[in-house]
MIGU-842379 format. One line per field, with one value per residue (C-alpha): x, y, z; residue in one letter; residue number from 0. Coordinates in steps of 0.001 Angstrom, whole numbers, plus 500000, padded with zeros to 6 digits. Last residue first. Layout:
<atoms>
east = [X ...]
north = [Y ...]
up = [Z ...]
residuo = [A ...]
num = [NUM ...]
</atoms>
This chain:
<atoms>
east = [218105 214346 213055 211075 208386 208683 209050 213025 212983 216555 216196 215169 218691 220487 220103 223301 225512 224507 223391 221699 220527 216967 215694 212429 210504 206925 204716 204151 200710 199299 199198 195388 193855 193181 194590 197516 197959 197868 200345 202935 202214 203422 206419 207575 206852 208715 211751 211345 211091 209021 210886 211752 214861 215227 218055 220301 222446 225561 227212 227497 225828 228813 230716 228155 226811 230301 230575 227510 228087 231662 229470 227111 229584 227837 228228 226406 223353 223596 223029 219467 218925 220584 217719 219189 219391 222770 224295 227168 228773 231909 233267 237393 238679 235950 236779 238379 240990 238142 235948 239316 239843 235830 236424 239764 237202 234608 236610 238150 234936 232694 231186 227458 226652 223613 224055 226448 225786 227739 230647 231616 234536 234967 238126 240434 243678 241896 241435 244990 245666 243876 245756 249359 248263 247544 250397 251350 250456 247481 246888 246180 244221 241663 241415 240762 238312 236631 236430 234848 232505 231404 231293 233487 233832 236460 236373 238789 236753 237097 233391 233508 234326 231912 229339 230539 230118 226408 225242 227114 225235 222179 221875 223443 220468 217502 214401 215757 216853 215440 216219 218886 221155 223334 225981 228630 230480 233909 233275 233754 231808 228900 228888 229443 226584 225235 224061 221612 220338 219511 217779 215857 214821 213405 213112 209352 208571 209823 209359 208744 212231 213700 217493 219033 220147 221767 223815 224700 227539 228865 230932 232468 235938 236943 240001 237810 236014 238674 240376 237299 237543 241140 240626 237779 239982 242470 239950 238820 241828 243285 240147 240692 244302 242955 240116 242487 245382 242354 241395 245079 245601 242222 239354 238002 235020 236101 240170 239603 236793 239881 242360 240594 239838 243951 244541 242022 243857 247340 245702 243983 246594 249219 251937 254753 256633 253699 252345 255552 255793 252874 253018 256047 254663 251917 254273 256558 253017 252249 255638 258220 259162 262098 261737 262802 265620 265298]
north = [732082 732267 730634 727833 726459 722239 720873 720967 718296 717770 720310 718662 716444 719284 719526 717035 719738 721742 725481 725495 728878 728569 730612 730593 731746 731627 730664 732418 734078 733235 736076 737345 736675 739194 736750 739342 739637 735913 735897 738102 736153 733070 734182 736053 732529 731044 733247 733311 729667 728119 724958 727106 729660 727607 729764 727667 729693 727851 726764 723537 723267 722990 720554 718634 718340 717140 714451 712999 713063 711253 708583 708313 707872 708430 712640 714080 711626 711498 714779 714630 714196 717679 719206 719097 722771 723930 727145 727368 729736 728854 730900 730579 729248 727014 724725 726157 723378 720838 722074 722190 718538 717780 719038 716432 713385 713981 714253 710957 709479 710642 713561 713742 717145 719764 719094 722260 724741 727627 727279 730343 730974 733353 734590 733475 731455 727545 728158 729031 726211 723426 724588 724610 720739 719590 720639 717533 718028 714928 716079 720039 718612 716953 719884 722377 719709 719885 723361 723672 721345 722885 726818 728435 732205 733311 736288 737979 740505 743939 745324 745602 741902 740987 742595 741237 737425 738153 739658 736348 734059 735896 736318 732850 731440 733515 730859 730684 727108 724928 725523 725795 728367 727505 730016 728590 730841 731833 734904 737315 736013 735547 739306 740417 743023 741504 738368 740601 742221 738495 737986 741265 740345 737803 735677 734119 737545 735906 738980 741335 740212 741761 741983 744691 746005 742206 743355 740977 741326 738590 735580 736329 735603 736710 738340 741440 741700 742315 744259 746532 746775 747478 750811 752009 751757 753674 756087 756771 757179 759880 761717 761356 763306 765648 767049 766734 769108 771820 771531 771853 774949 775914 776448 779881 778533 780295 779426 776088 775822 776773 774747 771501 772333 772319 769010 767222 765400 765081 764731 761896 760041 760310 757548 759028 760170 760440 763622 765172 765360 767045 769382 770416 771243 773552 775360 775909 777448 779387 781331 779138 781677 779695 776328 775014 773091 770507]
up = [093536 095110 098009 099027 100570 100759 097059 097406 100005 101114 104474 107190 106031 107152 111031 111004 109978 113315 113565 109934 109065 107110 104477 103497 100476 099910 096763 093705 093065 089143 087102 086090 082952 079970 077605 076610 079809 080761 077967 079606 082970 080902 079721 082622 085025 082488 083122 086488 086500 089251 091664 094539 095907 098616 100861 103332 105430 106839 110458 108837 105797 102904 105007 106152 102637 101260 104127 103175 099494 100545 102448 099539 096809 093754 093843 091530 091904 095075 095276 095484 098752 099177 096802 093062 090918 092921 094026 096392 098539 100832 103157 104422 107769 109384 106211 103416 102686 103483 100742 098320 099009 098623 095281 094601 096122 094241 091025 091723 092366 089028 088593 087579 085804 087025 090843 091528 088810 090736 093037 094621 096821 099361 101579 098587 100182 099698 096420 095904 098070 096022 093243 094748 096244 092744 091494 089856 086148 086376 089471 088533 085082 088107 090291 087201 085774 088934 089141 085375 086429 089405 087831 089416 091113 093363 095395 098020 100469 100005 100319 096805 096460 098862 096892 094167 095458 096812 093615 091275 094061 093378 089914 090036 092154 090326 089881 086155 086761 089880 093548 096007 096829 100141 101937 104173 107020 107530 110138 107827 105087 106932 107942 104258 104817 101385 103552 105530 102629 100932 104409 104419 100720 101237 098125 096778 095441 092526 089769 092619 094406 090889 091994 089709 093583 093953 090988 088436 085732 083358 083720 087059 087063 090454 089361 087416 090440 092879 090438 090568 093777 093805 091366 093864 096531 094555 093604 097157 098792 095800 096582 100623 100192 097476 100259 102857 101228 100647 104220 105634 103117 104451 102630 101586 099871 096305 096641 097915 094387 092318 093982 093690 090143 089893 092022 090580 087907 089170 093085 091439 089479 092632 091823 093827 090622 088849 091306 091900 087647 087802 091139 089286 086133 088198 090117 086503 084961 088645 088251 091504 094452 095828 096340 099979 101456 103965]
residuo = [X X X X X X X X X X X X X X X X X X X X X X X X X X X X X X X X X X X X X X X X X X X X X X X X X X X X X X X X X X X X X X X X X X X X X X X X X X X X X X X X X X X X X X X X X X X X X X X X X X X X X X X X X X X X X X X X X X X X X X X X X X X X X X X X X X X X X X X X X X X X X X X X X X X X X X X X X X X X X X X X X X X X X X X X X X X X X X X X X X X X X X X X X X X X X X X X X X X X X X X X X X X X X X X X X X X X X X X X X X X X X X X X X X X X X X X X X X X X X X X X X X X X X X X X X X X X X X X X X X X X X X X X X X X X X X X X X X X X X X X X X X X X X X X X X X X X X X]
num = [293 292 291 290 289 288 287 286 285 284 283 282 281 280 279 278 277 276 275 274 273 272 271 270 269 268 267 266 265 264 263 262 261 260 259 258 257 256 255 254 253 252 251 250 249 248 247 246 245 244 243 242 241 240 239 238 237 236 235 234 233 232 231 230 229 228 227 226 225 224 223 222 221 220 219 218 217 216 215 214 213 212 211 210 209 208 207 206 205 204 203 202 201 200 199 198 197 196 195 194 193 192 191 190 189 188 187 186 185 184 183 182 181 180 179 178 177 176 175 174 173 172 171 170 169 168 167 166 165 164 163 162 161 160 159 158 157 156 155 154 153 152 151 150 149 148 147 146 145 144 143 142 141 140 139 138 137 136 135 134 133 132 131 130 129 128 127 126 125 124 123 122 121 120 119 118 117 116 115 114 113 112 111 110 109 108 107 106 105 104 103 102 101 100 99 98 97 96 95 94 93 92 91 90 89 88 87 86 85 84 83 82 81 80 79 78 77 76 75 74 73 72 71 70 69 68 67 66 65 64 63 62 61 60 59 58 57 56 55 54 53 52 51 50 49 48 47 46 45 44 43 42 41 40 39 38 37 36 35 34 33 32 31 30 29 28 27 26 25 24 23 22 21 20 19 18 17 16 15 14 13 12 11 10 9 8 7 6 5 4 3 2 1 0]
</atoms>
């Protein structure tokens, strides 16, 4: 291998430029000179100093594909389960929501439920839970239900259905949001419960709906397909009630009773129950029982 002869520091420094976008080295390009500088003041090691621009150039491209990863899950707007305000429904837990950010259920294929009314904090949750997977370097996919559907549906009207249902099926967790709040009729039923099955055992599955399970009859008309759907998404799953009150009315109202001189009204308790067997699920269709936040 031959070896460059004593280089001045201005043509050392071009070359460790054009060495650095040849092999695609952004970071040791941009760091590589303050790098240098403090090696030179600590006494590091030529090893040390090498290490240091080796595990910056790491850590920027991992930070570059996490944010890919969130840009291709299609989130429509940002949530942060640390922007989580558990004191404005202190009806969530937070050790379980912490529990579910260390991606555990995820990696092992598992279902996620969010049930309760709008503004009790579902998406902010669902949307926290799905980037945190992200960052942790899990593929996402976030859908509203409707939206899905009529993916599914325009898919088998252009026949590739089955490349559709696959891409969803290839993501490691998909999130359906707004589950429950539009009626779909049999054929899109049937193409969702497609994808469910695609993912089964394999891939996790997240969810957020406004209706109670014995509800969902009214999303999904078929009762033995609604059936089928619930086992699908409880098996094996966490089930979170995140309650009937409305953060946001709950803020509007405790902002008056301040300006009334009256004290805020307590909000009820969470639970969150992990469902060993599908057929344990119908304890839980009664969104009145304690619940949880979204």
């Amino acid at each position: 291998m031959s070896r460059t002869r004593a280089l001045t520091e201005q043509a050392a420094d071009a070359a460790i430029d054009t060495a650095c976008r040849v092999l695609r080295l952004p970071s040791v390009r941009d760091q590589y000179a303050e790098t240098m500088a403090r090696a030179e003041r600590e006494n590091l090691t030529y090893r040390g100093m090498l290490a240091e621009l080796l595990m910056l150039e790491c850590e920027e491209r991992e930070r570059r594909r996490a944010e890919a990863r969130l840009r291709t899950a299609g989130f429509p707007r940002q949530k942060w389960l640390a922007d989580f305000d558990y004191t404005a429904n202190p009806a969530i837990n937070p050790a379980v929501i912490n529990s579910l950010a260390t991606c555990e259920w995820v990696r092992n294929g598992h279902p996620l439920c969010l049930i309760g009314d709008s503004g009790t904090g579902k998406s902010h949750l669902l949307i926290g839970l799905g980037s945190a997977a992200a960052m942790a370097g899990f593929r996402v996919r976030y859908a509203p239900a409707a939206k899905l559907v009529n993916e599914l549906v325009e898919a088998a009207d252009e026949k590739v259905l089955s490349k559709t249902i696959a891409r969803y099926g290839r993501v490691d967790l998909l999130l359906i949001d707004e589950l429950g709040y539009l009626e779909l009729d049999r054929r899109g039923a049937e193409l969702l419960f497609q994808v469910l099955t695609e993912r089964e055992e394999k891939n996790s599955v997240a969810i957020a709906s406004n209706e109670s399970f014995g509800g969902w009859t009214r999303t999904f008309t078929d009762p033995r397909l609604c059936g089928a759907i619930v086992d699908r998404l409880t098996f094996n799953g966490t089930i979170i009630e995140t309650g009937t009150q409305s953060y946001r009315l709950a803020h509007t109202q405790a902002r008056q009773n301040t300006q009334n001189g009256k004290p805020a009204a307590k909000r009820p308790a969470s639970r969150a129950v992990l469902v060993e067997d599908g057929s344990e699920s119908d304890r839980h269709t009664d969104s009145n029982e304690t619940a949880s936040e979204d």
